[in-house]
C-alpha positions as CSV (number, residue, x, y, z in Angstrom):
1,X,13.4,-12.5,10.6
2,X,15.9,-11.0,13.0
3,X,17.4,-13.4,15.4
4,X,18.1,-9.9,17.7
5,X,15.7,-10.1,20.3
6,X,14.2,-6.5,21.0
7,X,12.8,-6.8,24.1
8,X,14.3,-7.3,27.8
9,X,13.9,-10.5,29.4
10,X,12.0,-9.4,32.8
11,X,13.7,-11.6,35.1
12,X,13.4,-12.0,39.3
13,X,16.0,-10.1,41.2
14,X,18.7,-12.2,41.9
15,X,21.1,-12.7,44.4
16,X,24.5,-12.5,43.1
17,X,26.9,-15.2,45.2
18,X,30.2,-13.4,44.3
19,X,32.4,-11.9,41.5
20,X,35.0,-14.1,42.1
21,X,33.9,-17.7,41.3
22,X,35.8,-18.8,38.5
23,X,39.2,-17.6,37.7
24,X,41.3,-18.1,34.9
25,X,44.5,-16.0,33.4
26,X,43.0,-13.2,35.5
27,X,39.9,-13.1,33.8
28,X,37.0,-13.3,36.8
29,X,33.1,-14.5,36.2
30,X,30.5,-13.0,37.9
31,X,27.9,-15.9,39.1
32,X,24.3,-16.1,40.7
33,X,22.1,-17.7,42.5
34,X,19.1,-18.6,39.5
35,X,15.8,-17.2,40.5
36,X,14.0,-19.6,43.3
37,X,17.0,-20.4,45.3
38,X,18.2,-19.0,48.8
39,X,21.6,-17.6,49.6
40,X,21.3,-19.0,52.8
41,X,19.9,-22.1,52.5
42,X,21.0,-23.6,49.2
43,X,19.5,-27.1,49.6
44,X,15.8,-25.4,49.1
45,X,15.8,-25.3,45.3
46,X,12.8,-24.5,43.4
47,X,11.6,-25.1,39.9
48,X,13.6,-23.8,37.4
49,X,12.4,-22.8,34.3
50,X,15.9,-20.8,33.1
51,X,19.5,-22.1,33.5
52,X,21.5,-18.3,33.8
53,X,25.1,-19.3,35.0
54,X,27.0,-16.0,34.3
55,X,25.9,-12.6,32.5
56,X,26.2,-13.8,29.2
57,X,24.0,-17.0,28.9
58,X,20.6,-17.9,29.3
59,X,19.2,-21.4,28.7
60,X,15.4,-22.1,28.7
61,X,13.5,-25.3,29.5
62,X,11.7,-25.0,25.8
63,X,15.6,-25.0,24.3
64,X,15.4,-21.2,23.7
65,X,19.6,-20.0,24.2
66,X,20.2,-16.3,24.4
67,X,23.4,-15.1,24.5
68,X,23.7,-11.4,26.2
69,X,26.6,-8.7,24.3
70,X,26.8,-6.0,26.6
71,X,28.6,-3.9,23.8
72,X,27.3,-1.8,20.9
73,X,27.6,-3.0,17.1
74,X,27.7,-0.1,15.1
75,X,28.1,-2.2,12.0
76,X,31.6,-3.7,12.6
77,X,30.0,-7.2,13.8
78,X,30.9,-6.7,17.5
79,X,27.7,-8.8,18.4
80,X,29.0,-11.6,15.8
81,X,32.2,-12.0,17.6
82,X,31.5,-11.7,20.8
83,X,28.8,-14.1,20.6
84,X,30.6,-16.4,18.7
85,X,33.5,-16.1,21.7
86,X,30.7,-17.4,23.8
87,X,28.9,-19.9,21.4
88,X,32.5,-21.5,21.1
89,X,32.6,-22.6,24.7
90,X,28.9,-23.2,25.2
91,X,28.9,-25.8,21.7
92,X,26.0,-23.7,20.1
93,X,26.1,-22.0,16.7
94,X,26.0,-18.5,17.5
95,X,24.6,-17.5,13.6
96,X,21.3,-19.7,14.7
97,X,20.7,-18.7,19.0
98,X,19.3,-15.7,19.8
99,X,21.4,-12.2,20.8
100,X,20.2,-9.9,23.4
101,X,21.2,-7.0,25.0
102,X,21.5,-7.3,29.2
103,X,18.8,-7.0,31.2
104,X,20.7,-4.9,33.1
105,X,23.1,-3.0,31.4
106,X,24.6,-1.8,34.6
107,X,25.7,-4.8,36.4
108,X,29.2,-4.2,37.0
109,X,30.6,-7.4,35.3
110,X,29.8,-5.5,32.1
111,X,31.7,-2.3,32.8
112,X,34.8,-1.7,30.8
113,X,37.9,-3.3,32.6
114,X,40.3,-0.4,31.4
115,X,38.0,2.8,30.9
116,X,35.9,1.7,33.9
117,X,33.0,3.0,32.8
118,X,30.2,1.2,30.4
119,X,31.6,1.8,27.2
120,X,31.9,0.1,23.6
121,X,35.2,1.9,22.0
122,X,38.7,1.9,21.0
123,X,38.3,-1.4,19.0
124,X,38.5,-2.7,22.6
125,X,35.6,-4.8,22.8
126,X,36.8,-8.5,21.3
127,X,40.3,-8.2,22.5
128,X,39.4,-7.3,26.4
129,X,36.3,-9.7,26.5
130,X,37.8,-12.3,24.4
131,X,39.0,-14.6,27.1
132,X,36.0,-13.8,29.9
133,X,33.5,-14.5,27.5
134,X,34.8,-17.8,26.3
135,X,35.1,-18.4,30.1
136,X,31.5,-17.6,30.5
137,X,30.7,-20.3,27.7
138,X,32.6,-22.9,29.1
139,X,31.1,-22.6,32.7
140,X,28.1,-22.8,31.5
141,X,29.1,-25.8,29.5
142,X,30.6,-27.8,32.0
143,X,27.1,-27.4,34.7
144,X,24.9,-28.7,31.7
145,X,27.9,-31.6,31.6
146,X,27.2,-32.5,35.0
147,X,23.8,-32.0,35.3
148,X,22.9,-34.7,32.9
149,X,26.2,-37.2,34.1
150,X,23.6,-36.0,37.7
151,X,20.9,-37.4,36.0
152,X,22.4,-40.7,34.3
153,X,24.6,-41.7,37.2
154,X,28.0,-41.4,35.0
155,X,31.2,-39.2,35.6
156,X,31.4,-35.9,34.0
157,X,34.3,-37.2,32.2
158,X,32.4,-39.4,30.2
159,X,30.1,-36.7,28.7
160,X,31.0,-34.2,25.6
161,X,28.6,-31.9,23.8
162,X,27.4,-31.4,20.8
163,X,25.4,-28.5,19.1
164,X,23.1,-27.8,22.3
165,X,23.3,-31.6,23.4
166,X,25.1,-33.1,25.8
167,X,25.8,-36.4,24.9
168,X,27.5,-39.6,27.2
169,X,30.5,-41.3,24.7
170,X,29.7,-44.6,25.4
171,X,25.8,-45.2,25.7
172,X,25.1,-42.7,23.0
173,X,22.7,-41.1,25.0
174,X,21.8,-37.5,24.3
175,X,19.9,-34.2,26.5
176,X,18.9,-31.2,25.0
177,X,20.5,-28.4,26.8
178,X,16.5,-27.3,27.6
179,X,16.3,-30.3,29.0
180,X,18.9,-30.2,31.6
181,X,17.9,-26.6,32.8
182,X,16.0,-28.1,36.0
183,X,18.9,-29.7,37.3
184,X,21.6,-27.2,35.9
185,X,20.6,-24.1,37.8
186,X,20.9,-25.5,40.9
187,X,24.9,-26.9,40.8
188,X,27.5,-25.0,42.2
189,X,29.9,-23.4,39.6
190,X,32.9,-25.3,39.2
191,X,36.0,-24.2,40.5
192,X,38.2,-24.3,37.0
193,X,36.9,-25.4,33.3
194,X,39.2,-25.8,30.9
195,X,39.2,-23.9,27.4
196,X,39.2,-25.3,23.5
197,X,42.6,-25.8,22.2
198,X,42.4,-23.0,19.1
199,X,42.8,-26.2,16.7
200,X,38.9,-27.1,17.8
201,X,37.5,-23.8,16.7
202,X,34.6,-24.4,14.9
203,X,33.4,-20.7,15.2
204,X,36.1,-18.0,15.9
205,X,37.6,-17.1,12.8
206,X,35.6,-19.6,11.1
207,X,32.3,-17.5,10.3
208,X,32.3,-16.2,6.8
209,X,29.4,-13.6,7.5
210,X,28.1,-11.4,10.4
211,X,24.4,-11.9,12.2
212,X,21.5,-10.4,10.2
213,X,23.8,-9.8,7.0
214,X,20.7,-10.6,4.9
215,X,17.9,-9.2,6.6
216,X,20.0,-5.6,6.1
217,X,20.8,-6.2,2.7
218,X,17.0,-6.6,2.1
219,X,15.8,-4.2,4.1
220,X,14.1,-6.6,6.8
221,X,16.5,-5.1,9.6
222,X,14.5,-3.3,12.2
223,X,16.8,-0.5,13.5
224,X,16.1,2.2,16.3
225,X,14.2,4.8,13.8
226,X,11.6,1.0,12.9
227,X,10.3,1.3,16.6
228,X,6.6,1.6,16.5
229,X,4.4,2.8,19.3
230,X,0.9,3.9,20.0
231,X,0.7,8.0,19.2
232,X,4.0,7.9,18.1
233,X,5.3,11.7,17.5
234,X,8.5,12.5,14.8
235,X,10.9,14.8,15.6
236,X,13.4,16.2,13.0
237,X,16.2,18.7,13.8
238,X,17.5,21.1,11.7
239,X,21.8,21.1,12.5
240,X,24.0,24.0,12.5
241,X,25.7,24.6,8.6
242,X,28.8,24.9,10.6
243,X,30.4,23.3,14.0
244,X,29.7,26.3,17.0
245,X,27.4,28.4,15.1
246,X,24.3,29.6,17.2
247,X,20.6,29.9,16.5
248,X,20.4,33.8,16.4
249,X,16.4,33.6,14.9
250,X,13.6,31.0,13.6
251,X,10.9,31.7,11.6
252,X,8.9,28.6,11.5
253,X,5.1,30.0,10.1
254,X,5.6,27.9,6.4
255,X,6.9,25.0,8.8
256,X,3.5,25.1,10.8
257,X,1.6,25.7,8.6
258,X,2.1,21.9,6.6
259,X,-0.6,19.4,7.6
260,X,0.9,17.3,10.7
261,X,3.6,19.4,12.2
262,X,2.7,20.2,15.5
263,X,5.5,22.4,16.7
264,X,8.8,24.3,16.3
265,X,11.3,23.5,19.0
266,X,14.7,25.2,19.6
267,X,17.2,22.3,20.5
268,X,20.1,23.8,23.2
269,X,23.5,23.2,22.8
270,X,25.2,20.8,25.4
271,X,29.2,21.6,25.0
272,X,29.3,19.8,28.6
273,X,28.1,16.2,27.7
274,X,30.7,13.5,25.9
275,X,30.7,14.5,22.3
276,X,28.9,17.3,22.4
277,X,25.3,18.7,20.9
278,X,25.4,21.3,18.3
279,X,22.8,24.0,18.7
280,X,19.6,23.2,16.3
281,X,15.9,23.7,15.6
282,X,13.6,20.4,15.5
283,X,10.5,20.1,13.8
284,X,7.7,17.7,15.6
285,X,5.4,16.1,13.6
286,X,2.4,13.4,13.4
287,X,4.9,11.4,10.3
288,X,8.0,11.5,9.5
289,X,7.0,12.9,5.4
290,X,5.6,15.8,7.6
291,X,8.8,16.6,9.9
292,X,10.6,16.4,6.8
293,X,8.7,19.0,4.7
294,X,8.5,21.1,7.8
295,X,12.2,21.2,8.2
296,X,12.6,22.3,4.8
297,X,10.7,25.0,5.0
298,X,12.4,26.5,8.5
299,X,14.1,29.9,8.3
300,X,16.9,30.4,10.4
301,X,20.0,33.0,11.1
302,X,23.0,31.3,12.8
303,X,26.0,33.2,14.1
304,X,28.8,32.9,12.8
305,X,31.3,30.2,14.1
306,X,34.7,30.1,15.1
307,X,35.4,27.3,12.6
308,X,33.9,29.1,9.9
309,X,37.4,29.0,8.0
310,X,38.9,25.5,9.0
311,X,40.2,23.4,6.4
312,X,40.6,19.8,6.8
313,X,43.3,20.1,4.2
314,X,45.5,22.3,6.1
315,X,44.6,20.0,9.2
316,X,47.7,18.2,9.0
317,X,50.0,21.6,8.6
318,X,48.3,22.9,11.5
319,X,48.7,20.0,13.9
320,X,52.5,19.5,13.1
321,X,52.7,22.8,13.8
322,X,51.2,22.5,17.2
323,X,53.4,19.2,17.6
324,X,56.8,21.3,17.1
325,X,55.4,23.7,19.4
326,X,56.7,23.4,22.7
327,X,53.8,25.6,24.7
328,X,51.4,24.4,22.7
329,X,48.7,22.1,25.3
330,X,49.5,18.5,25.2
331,X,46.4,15.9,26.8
332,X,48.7,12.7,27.7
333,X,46.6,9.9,26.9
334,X,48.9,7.1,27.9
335,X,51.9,6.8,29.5
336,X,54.1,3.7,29.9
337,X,58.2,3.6,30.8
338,X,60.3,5.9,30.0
339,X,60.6,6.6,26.5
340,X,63.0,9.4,26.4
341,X,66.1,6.9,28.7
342,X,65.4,4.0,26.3
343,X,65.0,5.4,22.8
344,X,68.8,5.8,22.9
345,X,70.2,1.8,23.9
346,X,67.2,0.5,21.0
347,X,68.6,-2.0,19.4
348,X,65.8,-1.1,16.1
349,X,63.8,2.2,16.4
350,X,60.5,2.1,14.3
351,X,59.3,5.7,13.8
352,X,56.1,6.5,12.2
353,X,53.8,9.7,11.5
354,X,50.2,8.9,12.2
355,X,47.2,11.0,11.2
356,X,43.9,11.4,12.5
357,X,41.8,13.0,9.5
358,X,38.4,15.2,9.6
359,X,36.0,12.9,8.8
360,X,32.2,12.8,9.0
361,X,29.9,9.5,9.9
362,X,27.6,8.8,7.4
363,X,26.1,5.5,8.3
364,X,23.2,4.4,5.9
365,X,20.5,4.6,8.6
366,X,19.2,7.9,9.5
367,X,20.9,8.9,13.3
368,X,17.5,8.5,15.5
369,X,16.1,7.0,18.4
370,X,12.6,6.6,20.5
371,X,11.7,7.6,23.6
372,X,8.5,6.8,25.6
373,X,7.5,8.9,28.1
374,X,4.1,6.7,30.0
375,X,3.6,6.1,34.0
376,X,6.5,7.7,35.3
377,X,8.9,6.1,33.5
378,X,11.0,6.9,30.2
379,X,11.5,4.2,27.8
380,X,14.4,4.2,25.2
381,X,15.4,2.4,21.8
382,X,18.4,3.5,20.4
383,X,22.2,3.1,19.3
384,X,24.6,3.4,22.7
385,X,28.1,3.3,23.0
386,X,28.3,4.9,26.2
387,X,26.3,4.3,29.1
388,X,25.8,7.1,31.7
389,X,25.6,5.3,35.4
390,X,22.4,7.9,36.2
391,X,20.1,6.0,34.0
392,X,19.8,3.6,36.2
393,X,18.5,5.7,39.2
394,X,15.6,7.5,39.5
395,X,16.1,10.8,37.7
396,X,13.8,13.8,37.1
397,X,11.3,14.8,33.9
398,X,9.7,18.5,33.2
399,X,7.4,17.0,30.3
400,X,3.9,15.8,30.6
401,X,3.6,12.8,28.5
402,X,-0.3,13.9,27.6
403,X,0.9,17.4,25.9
404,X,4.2,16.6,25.2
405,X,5.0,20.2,26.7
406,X,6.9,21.6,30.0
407,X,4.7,20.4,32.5
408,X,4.2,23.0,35.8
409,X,5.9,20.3,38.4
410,X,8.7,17.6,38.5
411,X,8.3,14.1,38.8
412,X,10.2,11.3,39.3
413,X,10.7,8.7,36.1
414,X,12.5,5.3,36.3
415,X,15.1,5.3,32.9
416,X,15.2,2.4,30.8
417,X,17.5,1.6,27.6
418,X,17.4,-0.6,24.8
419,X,20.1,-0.6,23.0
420,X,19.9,-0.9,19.1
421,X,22.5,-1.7,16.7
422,X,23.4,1.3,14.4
423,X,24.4,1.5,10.7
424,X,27.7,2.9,10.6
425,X,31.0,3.9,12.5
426,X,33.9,5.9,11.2
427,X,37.4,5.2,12.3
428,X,39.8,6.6,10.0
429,X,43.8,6.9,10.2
430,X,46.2,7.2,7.9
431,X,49.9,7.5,7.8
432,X,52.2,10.4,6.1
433,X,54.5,7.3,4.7
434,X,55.2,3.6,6.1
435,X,56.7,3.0,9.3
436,X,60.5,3.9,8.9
437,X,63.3,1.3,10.4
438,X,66.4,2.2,11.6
């Protein structure tokens, strides 16, 4: 069973109280008010069924912990370790809590604090969040702490936890962090909490395997392409043999003709969006078997493409040559000091060639997501590394959700994501020889 839960909590608005509550080493926690109580008059609590502290925790009375990653796994454990940055803090064991996406994946605590846009990248994701995250476990550590010392009339001080408890030293007394949720939600956030020493880690660097390791071995791992809905349509798409080459004619008769396969579509390119979408023709079909068949049986005549001749071997020539080349365009991605007025008074130069080869993703999971079109609104499942701020507004649709064709007039749809761990992620560099020193 996967301990990934795939649906969104569907939680009250809240009132956030500031962005500023808690800071340590520069790292900032976003906190509000739990669902119930009033930003003006914050002696009128209500029940509380959930104990939400920060954007990364959730506590419910019936013991249930969720910890929210607001970054994509692509198969390199980024929801193991930032969990477990949380779970650390909080005393839980992140390999047995449950791991959910955010409810809203647009609140601006989770925006990238470099790129400053939503983003999972750049091998960025556990050494940016790595402190704010274990700050987000401790805070909410420390109001369970003094919600039960609340509740048995002792000093916070004389409280510790231990796996989901909090238990008082002397008495021996124990709460289940469930428990406490009542009383919890309502505290103030403390001003400061103090971190684990390192030398206490019971999780970071400690875990010998990532979430779900097992379930994907076996097969039991329900990915973005497992999503199951009522009337369900499948939707293959033929790529272009080589990068830039356009569709110039389809013949898709043998394609329609195989029981299931309901239409040819052409599939635009979009040179303009991050990444890019190669030109392509997509078969859509009542089962996947049936997409597939149809897709193998499409006839097409693609132009021919500017990269009909590149050679990933002669990559490397080719980009030293444009390096030696002074006119040559040069994108500065970075730029710190002045390297050229200090390279001379080093006391030790390191010089190194690095390489960024031609390589092409192949994750074991077919690239796919779902999309549900019903009431106005467009649902998605799917792998996302980069969030577009526009999902989150009302946008516009041209297709009926009955025909599943260009409909005659627009209408407005609300955009939702799921996001769904994917199967594979390429980063590849290699270097000409080792670092020299001089």
């Amino acid at each position: 069973m996967s301990l990934i839960d795939d649906t969104r909590i569907e939680l009250p608005r809240r009132v956030f109280l500031k962005h500023s509550a808690t800071v340590a080493a520069g790292m900032a926690v976003a906190f509000y008010l739990p669902a119930g109580i009033s930003a003006s008059d914050p002696k009128a609590p209500a029940p509380a069924t959930a104990f939400e502290p920060n954007a990364w925790v959730r506590i419910f009375a019936d013991g249930t912990v969720k910890l929210v990653v607001h970054k994509h796994d692509s198969g390199t454990g980024t929801q193991t370790a930032l969990a477990a940055c949380v779970a650390e803090e909080l005393d839980v064991n992140p390999m047995t809590v449950q791991v959910i996406t955010p409810e809203d994946p647009f609140f601006e605590t989770y925006i990238h604090p470099i790129w400053k846009v939503f983003s999972t990248g750049g091998s960025t994701s556990v050494s940016l969040e790595y402190d704010r995250l274990r700050m987000a476990g401790a805070t909410a550590r420390a109001l369970l702490i003094s919600a039960a010392a609340k509740q048995w009339k002792v000093s916070p001080d004389s409280c510790t936890t231990e796996e989901g408890r909090v238990v008082h030293t002397s008495s021996k007394r124990s709460l289940s962090y469930g428990e406490l949720v009542g009383v919890a939600a309502h505290l103030p956030a403390p001003a400061k909490v103090t971190l684990k020493d390192p030398a206490q880690f019971k999780y970071i660097g400690k875990l010998r395997h990532k979430r779900d390791a097992a379930a994907k071995v076996c097969g039991r791992f329900k990915y973005s392409i497992d999503v199951q809905l009522p009337d369900l349509l499948v939707a293959l798409i033929l790529r272009t043999p080589v990068v830039g080459a356009k569709v110039l004619k389809v013949d898709g008769t043998a394609a329609l003709q195989v029981p299931g396969v309901r239409k040819v579509i052409a599939v635009p390119g979009r040179p303009d969006v991050l990444g890019g979408n190669q030109e392509g023709v997509a078969v859509l079909a009542d089962t996947y078997w049936a997409a597939q068949q149809g897709r193998a049986l499409l006839v097409v005549q693609w132009s021919e493409s500017p990269l009909a001749g590149f050679d990933s071997d002669q990559l490397a020539t080719a980009q030293a040559a444009a390096l030696a080349d002074k006119t040559a365009l040069r994108v500065t991605t970075m730029q710190a000091g002045d390297v050229d007025a200090q390279w001379p008074g080093a006391a030790r130069l390191l010089e190194a060639d690095y390489r960024m080869p031609c390589k092409v993703q192949n994750p074991l999971e077919p690239i796919c997501i779902t999309a549900q079109v019903k009431d106005h609104a467009i649902t998605y499942w799917g792998a996302c590394r980069y969030r577009l701020r526009h999902w989150r507004r009302r946008t516009w649709c041209a297709v009926s959700p009955r025909t599943r064709s260009p409909s005659m007039r627009w209408s407005p749809v609300a955009v939702s994501a799921h996001g769904r761990p994917s199967t594979g992620c390429s980063k590849w560099r290699t270097w000409r020889n080792r670092p020299r020193s001089r």
